[in-house]
C-alpha atoms as one frame of an Amber mdcrd trajectory, in Angstrom:
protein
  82.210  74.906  74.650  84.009  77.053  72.454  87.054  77.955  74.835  89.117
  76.056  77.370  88.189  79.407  79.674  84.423  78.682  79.646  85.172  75.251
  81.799  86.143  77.293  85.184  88.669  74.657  85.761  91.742  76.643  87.251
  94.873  76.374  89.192  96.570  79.284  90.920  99.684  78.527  92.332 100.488
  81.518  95.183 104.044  81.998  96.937 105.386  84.429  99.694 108.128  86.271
  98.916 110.768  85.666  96.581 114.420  87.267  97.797 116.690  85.947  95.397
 120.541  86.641  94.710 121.625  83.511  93.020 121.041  81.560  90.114 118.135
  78.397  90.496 118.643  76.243  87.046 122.145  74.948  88.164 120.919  72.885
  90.418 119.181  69.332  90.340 118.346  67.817  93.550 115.102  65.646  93.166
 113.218  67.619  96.075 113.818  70.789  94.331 113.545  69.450  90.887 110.177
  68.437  91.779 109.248  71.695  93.641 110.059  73.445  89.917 107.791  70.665
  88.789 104.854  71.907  91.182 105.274  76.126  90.703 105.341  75.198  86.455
 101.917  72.791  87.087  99.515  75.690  87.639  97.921  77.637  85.073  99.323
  80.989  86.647 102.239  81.446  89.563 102.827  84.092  91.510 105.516  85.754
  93.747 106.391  88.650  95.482 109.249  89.797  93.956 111.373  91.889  97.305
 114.144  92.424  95.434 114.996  95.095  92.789 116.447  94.006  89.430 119.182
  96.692  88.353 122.885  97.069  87.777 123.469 100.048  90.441 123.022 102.657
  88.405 120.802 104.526  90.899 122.245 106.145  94.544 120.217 105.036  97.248
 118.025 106.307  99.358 118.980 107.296 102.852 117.046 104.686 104.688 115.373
 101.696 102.799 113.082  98.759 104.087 115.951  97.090 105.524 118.372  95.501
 103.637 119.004  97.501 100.019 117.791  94.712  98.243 119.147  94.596  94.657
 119.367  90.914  92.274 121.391  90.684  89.222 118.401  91.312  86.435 118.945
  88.435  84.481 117.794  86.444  87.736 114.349  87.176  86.143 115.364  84.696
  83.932 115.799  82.416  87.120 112.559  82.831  88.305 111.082  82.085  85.425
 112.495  79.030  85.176 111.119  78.121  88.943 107.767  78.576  86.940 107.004
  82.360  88.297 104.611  83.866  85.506 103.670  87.238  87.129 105.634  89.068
  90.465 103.873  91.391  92.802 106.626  94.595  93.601 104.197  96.669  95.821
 106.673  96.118  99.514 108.688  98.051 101.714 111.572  97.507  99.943 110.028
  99.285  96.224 111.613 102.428  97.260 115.227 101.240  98.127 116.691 103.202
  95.320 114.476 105.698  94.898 112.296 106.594  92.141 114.455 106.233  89.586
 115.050 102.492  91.131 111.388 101.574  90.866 112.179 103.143  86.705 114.795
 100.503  86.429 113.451  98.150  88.207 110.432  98.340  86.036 112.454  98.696
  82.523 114.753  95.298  83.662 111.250  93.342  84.056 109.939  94.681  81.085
 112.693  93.458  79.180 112.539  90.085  80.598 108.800  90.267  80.018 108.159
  89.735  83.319 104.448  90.683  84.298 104.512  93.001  87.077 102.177  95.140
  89.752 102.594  97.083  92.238 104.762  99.952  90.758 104.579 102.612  88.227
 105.695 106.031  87.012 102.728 107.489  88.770 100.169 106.126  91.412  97.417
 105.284  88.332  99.888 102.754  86.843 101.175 101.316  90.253  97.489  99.998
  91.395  96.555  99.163  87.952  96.111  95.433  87.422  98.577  93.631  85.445
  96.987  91.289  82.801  98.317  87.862  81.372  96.762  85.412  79.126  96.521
  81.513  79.941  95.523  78.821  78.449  92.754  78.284  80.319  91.532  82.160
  81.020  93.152  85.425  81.666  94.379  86.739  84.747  94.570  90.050  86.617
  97.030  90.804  89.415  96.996  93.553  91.917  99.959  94.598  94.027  99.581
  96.343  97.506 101.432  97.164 100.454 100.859  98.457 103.791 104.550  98.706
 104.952 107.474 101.098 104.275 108.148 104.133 103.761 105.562 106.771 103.469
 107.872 108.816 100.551 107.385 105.652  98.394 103.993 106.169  97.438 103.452
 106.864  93.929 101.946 110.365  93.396  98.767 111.051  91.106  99.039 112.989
  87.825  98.349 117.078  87.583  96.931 119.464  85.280 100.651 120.608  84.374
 102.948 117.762  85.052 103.622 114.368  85.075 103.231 111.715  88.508 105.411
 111.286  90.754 107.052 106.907  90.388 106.208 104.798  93.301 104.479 102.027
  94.886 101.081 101.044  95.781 100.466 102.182  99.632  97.876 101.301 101.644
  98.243 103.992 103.753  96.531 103.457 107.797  96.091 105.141 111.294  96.616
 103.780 114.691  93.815 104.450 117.202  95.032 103.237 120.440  92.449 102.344
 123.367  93.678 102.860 126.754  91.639 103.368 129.772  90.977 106.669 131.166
  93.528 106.806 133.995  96.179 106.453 130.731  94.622 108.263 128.565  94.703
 111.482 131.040  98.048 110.942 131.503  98.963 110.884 127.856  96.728 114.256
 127.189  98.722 116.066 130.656 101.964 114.823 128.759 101.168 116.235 125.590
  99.894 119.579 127.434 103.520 120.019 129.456 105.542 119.203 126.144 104.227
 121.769 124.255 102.434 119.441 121.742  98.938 120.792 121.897 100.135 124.405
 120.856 101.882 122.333 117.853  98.111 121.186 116.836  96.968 124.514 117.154
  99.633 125.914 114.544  99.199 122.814 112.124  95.530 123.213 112.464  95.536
 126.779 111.153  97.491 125.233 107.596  95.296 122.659 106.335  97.892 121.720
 103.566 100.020 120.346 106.437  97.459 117.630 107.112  94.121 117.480 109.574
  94.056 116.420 113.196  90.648 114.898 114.089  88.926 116.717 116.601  89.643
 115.912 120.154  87.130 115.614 122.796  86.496 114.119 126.284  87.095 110.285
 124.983  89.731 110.883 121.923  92.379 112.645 121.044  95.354 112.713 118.919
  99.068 112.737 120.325 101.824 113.941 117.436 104.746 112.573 117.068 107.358
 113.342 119.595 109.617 114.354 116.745 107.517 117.058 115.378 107.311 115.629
 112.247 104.317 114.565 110.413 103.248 112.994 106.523 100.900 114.993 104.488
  97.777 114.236 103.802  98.246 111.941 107.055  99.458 114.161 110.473 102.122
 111.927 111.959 101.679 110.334 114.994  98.465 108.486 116.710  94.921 108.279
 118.225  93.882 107.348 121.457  90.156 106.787 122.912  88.660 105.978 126.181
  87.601 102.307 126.697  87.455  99.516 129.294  90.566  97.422 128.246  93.804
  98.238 125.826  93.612  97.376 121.928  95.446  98.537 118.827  93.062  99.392
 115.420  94.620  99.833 112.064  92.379 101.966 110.004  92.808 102.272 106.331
  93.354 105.246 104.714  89.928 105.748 102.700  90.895 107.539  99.172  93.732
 104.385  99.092  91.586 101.988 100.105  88.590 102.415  97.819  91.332 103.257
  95.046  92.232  99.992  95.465  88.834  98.269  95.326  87.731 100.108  92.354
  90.951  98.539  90.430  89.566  94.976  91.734  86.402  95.853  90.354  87.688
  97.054  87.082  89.715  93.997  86.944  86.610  91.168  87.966  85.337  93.086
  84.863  88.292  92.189  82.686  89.717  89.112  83.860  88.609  85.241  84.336
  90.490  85.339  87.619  91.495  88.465  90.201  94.356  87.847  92.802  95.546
  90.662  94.772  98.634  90.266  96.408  99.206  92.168 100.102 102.833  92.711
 101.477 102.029  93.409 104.994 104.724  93.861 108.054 101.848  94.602 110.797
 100.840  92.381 113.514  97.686  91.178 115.347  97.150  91.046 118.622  99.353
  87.975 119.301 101.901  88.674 117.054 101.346  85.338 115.224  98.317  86.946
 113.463  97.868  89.094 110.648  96.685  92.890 111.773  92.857  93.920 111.135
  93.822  96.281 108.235  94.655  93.569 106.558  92.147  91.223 107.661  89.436
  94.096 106.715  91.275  94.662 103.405  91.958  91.276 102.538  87.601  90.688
 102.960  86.756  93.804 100.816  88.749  92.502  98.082  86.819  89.415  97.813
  83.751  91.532  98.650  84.833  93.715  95.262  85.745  90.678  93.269  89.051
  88.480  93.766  89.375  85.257  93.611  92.129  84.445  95.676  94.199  87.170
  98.371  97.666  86.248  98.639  99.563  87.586 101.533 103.820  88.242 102.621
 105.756  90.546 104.233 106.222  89.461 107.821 108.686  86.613 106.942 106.894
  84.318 109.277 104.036  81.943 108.410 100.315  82.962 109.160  97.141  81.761
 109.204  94.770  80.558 105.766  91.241  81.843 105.621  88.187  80.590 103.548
  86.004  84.087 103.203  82.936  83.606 101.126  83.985  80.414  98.981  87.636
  82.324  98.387  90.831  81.589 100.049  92.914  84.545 101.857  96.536  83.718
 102.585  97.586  86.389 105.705 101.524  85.078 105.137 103.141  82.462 103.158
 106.883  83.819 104.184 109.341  82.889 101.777 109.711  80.853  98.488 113.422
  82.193  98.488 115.121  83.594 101.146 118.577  85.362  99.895 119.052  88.573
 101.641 122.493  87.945 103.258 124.280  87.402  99.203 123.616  90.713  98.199
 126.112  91.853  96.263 126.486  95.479  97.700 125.978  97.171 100.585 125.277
 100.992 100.737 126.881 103.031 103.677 124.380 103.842 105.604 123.651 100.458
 106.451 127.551  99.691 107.065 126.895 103.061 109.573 124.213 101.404 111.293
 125.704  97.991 112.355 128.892 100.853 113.410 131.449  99.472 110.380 133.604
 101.612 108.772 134.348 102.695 105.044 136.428  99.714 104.568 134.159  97.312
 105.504 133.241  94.813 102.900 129.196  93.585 102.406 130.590  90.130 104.240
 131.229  92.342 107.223 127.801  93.802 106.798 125.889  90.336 107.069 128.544
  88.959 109.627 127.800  91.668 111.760 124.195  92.293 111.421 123.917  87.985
 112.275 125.663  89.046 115.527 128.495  86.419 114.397 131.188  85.446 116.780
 133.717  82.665 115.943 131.536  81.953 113.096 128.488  81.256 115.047 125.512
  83.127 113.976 123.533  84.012 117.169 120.401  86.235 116.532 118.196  87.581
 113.544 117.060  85.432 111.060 120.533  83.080 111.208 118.720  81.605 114.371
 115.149  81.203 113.971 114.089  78.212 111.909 110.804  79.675 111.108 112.289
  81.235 108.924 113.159  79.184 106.442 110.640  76.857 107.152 107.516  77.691
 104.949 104.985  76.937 101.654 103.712  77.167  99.110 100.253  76.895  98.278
  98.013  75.806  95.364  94.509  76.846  94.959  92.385  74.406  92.491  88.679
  75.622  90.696  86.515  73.517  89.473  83.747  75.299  87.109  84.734  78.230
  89.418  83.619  76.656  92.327  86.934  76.532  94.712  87.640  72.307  95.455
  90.534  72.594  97.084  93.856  74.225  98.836  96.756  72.060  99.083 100.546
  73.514 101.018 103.230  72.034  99.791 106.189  72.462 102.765 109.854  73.872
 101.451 112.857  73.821 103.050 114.879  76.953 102.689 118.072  75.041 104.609
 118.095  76.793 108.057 122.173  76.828 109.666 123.396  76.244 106.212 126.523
  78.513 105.105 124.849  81.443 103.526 126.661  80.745 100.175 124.128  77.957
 100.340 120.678  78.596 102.153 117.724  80.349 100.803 116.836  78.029  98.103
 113.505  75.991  98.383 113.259  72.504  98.063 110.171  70.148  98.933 110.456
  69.656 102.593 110.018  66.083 104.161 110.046  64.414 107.647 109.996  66.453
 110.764 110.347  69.754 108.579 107.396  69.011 106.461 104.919  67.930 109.604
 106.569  70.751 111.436 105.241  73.362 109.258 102.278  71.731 108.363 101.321
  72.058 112.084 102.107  75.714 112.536  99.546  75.862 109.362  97.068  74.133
 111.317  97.477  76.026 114.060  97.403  79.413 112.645  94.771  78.659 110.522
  92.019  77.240 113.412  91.133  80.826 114.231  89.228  81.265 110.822  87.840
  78.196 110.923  90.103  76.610 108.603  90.224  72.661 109.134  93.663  71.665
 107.540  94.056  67.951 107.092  97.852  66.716 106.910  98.216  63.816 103.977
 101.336  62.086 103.094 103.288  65.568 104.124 100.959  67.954 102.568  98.555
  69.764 104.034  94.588  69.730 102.404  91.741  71.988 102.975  89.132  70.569
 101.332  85.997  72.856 100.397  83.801  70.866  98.287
């Protein structure tokens, strides 16, 4: 054997999403000090980095993914010393700041060196895969997302000018079934508001985007606003059937865009993850939606090695698809989205504070906090900050094994104090070792729990 590559022996080490505000190297309790220990033991570790590294010196955008999230740049540093080697940045947050916050955001990690995917200063560089050498073989990332904005989707190149910065959007359609009784009632509603004539008039400008045809079993309903997204008309489709369901449906230009990049990459890396930051729900709510599901298998059709998946800030399900493991959520490795420094008006507007207000009356009142007791959003639920992180081990690239290591992210802490990860332990560690389980018996995923971590063993 002439290089350490050839063996096949590999260890990826995948995380859910990292919001981070505060410094991580101060700190030395054993349970985190040995959580650092884990994230720097793989040969690669990944994160999705939901936050944007700048200084403020780009105006927001009117409405963002939630929060404005923003970190102090050198906190690249920080996660770099938790052992992150390469951060997804394709999520619903990419676009808080605009375009010319993705350009910062992207300059700041750059000059960290901090390996990144997911964004670029035209739709070509945001889907491209991000490369990174390792000791034991090369890697390729991809970044994608299926929530947030429509505007923050990188544009292509032209003839004359340059792309337009963004993100890497997975871009879908709803089809609604309903059963006929519903479904007349939705087409008479549509009739008496007017809303068919607007089809008529769109349908005469193809540059404002294509209805599909509607006949006896389907149609398509616009949105009550009377706005829509080019290429994609805004709204949704409903057809005839026997019960109720919801269907994602990817957008097919992103979509195959997408797989051709993990194509290119199986072609130019040892090892292909593709990282998914995903908002929409299954059926249950506790599963991930079937875009994502479909997505997630047509990666690993096209080539990856591992699918690592975030966005919903709850815990889902682990998959095995054809030898390689798909992660639908892994939450949170750091959770600090109520320490951000700043808060831009129109999020002061929309939890009704005034100019005045200060970003501690911004998270006070979006906690719904009363006599200092934090009573709803993510204050309250411990599932929050309750979560994993997983490692994925090869063996001559044959997968062996998946092991979840349980954090603790410090649920009814102060805030000047939770959202940090350390190893979890007791009735925290079985706790979310069980939701795992649980979540994970619909794929036909057997996870076995073993001194507080939880094994799926494949070979």
């Amino acid at each position: 054997m002439l290089y350490n590559a050839e063996s096949g022996d590999f260890q990826i080490v995948v995380t859910g999403d990292s919001i981070i505000t505060r410094s991580m190297s101060a700190f030395q309790e054993p349970r985190f000090l040995k959580l650092v220990d884990l994230l720097h033991g793989g040969d690669v570790t990944v994160t999705n980095a939901e936050m944007l590294f700048h200084n403020y010196e780009d105006p927001p955008t009117a409405r963002p993914g939630g929060t404005y999230m923003r970190a102090d740049p050198k906190l690249i540093g920080e996660l770099r010393y938790l052992g992150v080697d390469m951060v997804a940045c394709a999520n619903n947050h990419a676009y808080d700041f605009g375009e010319n916050g993705i350009l910062t955001n992207i300059r700041y990690l750059d000059r960290y060196e901090m390996p990144h995917a997911g964004t670029g200063r035209n739709l070509s560089e945001a889907r491209s895969p991000v490369y990174l050498d390792t000791a034991r073989g090369r890697v390729a990332l991809i970044s994608v997302t299926s929530s947030g904005p429509q505007g923050m989707r990188a544009g292509d190149q032209w003839r004359d000018g340059a792309g337009r910065p963004g993100a890497n959007l997975l871009r879908y359609t709803t089809r609604y079934t309903v059963d006929r009784p519903v479904f007349d009632a939705l087409r008479r509603m549509s009739q008496g508001l007017g809303l068919e004539e607007l089809k008529a008039h769109r349908g005469s400008n193809p540059w404002q985007g294509q209805f599909e045809e509607d006949t006896d079993t389907q149609f398509f309903l616009p949105n009550l606003n009377n706005e829509y997204q080019y290429p994609e008309p805004n709204g949704c489709t409903f057809v005839v059937g026997e019960t109720f369901e919801t269907r994602h449906v990817a957008n097919d230009e992103d979509l195959e865009g997408n797989l051709q990049r993990v194509r290119d990459a199986r072609r130019q890396a040892d090892w292909v993850i593709v990282s998914v930051h995903t908002h929409e729900n299954g059926k249950t709510g506790d599963d991930p939606s079937d875009l994502i599901v479909d997505f997630a298998h047509a990666c690993i059709d096209a080539g990856a090695d591992v699918v690592s998946g975030h966005g919903p800030h709850v815990d889902r399900g682990i998959e095995v698809y054809k030898a390689k493991p798909i992660f639908y959520s892994l939450a949170h490795l750091t959770l600090q989205n109520d320490t951000v420094a700043w808060m831009p008006w129109e999020n002061m507007q929309r939890v009704s504070l005034g100019w005045e207000a200060t970003p501690a009356d911004f998270f006070d009142a979006r906690s719904g906090r009363e006599h200092l007791d934090e009573w709803r959003d993510f204050a309250v639920q411990p599932f929050r900050w309750r979560n994993a992180v997983a490692t994925v081990t090869f063996k001559a690239r044959e997968l062996q094994e998946i092991r979840l290591y349980p954090i603790d992210l410090g649920f009814k802490r102060p805030r000047s104090q939770r959202g940090r990860p350390v190893l979890a332990q007791g009735d925290v560690a079985q706790e979310v070792l069980d939701l795992f389980r649980m979540l994970s018996l619909p794929f036909g995923t057997d996870l076995d729990i073993r001194d507080e971590v939880g094994v799926i063993q494949v070979r």
